[in-house]
C-alpha positions in Angstrom: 132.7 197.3 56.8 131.3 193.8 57.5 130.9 192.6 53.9 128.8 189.4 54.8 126.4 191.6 57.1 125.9 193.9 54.6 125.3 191.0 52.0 123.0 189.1 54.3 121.0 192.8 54.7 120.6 192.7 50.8 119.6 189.6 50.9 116.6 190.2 53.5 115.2 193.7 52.3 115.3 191.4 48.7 113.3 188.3 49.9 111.4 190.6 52.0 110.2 192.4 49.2 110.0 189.1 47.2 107.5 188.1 49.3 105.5 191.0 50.0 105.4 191.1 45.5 103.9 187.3 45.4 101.5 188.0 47.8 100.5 191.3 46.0 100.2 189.0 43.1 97.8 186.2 44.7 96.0 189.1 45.8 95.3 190.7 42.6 94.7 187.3 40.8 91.5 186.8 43.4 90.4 190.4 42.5 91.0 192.1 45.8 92.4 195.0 44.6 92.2 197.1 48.0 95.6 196.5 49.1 97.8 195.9 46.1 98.7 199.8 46.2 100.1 199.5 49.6 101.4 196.4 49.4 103.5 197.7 45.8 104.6 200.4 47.7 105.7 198.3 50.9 107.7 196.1 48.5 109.4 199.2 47.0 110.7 200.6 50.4 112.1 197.0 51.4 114.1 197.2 47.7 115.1 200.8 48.5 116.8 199.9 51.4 118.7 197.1 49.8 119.6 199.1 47.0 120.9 201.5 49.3 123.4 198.7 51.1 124.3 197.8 47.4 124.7 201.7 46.5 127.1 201.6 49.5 128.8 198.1 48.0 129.5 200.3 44.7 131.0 203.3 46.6 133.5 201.5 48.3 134.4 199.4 44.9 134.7 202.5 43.3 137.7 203.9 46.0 139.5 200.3 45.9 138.6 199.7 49.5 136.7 197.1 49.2 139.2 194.5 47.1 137.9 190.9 46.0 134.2 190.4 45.9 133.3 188.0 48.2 130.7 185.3 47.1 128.0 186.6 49.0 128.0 189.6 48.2 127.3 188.7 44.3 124.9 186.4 45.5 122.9 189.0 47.5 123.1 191.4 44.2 122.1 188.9 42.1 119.3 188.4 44.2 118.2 192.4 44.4 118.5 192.3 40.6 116.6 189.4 40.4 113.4 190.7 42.3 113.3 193.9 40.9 112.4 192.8 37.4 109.8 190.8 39.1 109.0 193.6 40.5 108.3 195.5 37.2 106.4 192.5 35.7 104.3 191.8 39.2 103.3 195.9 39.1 102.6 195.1 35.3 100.0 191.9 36.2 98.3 193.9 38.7 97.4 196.5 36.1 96.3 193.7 33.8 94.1 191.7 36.6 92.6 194.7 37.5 91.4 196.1 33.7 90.5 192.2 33.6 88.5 192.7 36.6 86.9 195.7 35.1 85.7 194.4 31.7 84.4 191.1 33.6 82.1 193.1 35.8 81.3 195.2 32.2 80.3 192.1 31.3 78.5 190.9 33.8 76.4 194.1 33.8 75.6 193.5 30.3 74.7 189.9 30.8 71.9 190.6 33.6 68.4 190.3 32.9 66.6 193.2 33.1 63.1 193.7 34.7 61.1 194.9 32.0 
């Protein structure tokens, strides 16, 4: 097992999802609310695979196989860890833009003058 390579592989499923989360967010704070379901899901795929590598990490740890932990390799888990909490609080603030967006148009509805 390639430690580093595997590392590295956390580390890119991770900032891939990190990215796709950020976006997600930018896209919900405009109000295009179209995508964001997608885009959630794409971001939880790319931080299903890395947990999968770190799963992998934690089986070999568990049979002594894998010895010392290299820096890396915390590094990269640190980093999984990391975006999935923003993960949870990303999924959160799209709920909240879009019951935002909902009560704005509410109000906007209200506001307009009628035609009687």
């Amino acid at each position: 097992m390639n430690v580093d390579n595997l590392s590295m592989q956390i580390i890119l499923h991770a900032g891939n999802a990190k990215g796709i989360l950020h976006k997600t967010l930018e896209e919900g704070r405009a109000g295009n609310f179209s995508s964001t379901e997608d885009m959630l899901k794409e971001a939880s795929e790319e931080l299903l695979k890395a947990h999968k590598v770190q799963t992998s990490f934690i089986q070999e740890e568990a049979q002594e196989k894998l010895g010392v932990l290299p820096v890396i390799l915390v590094h990269a888990q640190d980093h999984l860890m990391t975006v999935m909490s923003e993960q949870t609080l990303i999924t959160e603030m799209i709920h909240l833009y879009k019951r935002q967006h909902e009560l704005e148009q509410k109000v906007e509805q209200w506001l307009k003058p009628t035609d009687d």
